[in-house]
C-alpha positions as CSV (number, residue, x, y, z in Angstrom):
1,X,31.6,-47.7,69.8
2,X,32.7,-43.5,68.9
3,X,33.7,-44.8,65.6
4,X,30.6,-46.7,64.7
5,X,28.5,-44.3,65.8
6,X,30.9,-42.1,63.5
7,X,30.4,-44.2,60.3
8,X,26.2,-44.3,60.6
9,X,26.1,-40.3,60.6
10,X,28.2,-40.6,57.8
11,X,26.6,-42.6,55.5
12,X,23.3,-40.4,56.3
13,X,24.1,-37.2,55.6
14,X,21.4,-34.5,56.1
15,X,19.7,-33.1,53.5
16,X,17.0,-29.9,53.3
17,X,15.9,-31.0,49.8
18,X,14.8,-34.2,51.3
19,X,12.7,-32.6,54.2
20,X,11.2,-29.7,52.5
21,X,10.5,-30.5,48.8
22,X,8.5,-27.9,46.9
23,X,7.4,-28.8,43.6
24,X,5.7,-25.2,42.4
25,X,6.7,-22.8,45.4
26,X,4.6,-19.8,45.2
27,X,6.2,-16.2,44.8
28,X,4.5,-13.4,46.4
29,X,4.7,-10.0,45.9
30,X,3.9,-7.4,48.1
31,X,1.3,-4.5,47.0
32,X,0.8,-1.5,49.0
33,X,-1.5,1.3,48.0
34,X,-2.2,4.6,49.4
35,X,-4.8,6.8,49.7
36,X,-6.1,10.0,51.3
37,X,-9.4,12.4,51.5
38,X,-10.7,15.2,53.3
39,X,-13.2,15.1,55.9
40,X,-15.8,17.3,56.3
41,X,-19.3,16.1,58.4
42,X,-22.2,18.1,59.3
43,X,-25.2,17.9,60.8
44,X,-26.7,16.4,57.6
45,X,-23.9,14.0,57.3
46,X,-22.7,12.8,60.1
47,X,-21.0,9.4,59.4
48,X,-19.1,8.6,56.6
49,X,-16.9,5.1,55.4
50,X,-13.6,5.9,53.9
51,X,-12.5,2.2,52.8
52,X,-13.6,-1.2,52.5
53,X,-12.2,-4.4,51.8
54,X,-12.4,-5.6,48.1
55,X,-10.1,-8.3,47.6
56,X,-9.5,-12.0,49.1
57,X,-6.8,-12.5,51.6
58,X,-4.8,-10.9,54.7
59,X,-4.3,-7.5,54.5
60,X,-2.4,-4.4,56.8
61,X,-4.0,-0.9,56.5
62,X,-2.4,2.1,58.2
63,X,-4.4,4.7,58.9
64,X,-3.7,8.0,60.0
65,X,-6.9,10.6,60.8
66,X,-6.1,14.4,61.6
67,X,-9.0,16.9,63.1
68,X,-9.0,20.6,62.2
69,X,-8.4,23.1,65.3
70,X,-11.3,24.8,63.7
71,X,-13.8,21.6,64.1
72,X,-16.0,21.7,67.0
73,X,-16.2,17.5,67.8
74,X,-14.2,14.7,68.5
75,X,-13.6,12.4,65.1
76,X,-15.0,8.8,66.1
77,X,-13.0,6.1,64.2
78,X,-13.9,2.3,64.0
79,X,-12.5,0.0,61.9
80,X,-14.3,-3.3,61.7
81,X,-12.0,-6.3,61.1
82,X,-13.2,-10.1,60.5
83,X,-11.6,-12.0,63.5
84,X,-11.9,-9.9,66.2
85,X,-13.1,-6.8,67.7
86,X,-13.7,-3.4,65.7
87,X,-10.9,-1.0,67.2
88,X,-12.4,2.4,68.5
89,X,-10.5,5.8,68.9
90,X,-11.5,9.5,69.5
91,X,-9.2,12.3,67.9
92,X,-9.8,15.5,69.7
93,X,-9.7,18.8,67.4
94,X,-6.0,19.8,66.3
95,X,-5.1,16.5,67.0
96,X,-3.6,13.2,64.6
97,X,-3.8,9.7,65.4
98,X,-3.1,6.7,63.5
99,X,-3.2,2.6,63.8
100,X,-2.0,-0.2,62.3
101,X,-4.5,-3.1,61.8
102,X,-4.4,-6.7,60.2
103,X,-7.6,-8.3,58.5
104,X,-9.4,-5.1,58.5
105,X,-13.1,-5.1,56.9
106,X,-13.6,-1.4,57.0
107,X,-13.4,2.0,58.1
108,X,-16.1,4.5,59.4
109,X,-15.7,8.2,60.5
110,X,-18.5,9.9,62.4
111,X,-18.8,12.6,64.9
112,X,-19.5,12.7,68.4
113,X,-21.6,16.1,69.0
114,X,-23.5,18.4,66.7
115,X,-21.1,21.6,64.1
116,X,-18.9,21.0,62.2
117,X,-16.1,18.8,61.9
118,X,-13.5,19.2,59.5
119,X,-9.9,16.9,58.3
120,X,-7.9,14.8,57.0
121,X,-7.2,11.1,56.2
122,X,-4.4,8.8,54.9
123,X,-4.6,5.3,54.6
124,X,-1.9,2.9,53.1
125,X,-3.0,-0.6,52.4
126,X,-0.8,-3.7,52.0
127,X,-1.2,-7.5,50.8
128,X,0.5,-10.4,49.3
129,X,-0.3,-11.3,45.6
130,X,0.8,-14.3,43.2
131,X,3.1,-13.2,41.0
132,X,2.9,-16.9,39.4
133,X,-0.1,-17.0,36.6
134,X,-0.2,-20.8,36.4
């Protein structure tokens, strides 16, 4: 019987062509872009968006959001995404933060209390693209 069994896995050899044929496969590229701004909110402007989402498909933004020593309110981040729930964070004055978020919709600044708030953003954005222009 071990050398029958022997001669069927011969004559079938195993084959990845067979299992996963691909006709056109699809070439992506990845495209990452980067940005930054200064913020500065008063009492006449007190919210602000820095970025929204204008092309189809999943994306990763990075953002990073630094507060001057010299501003006298917390910065209130939320970033909207389309799945699930906005993310929320407070940086406190002199102070950085940054996330990392998938599907993200946009981003909005505001402050929390009256003066003036004062800093800095950077945002990188990244996303698959077709390099094939069948």
């Amino acid at each position: 019987m071990g050398k029958r069994a022997k001669k069927l896995y011969k004559s079938n050899p195993f084959s990845v062509i067979d299992i996963c044929p691909s006709p056109n496969p699809q070439v992506y590229d990845i495209v990452q872009n980067s940005l930054s701004g200064n913020i500065l909110l008063n009492d006449s402007i007190k919210s602000l968006e820095i970025w929204r989402e204008e092309i189809c498909g999943k994306s990763t933004v990075t953002l990073s959001v630094f507060n001057s020593s010299i501003s006298t309110s917390f910065i209130k981040v939320t970033i909207n995404r389309y799945i699930k729930c906005p993310i929320e964070f407070t940086v406190p004055p002199g102070n950085t933060l940054s996330a990392t978020v998938e599907n993200a919709k946009s981003i909005m600044i505001s402050k929390e209390c009256t003066g003036i708030l004062e800093g800095r953003y950077c945002l990188e954005i990244s996303f698959a693209a077709s390099s094939s222009w069948d």
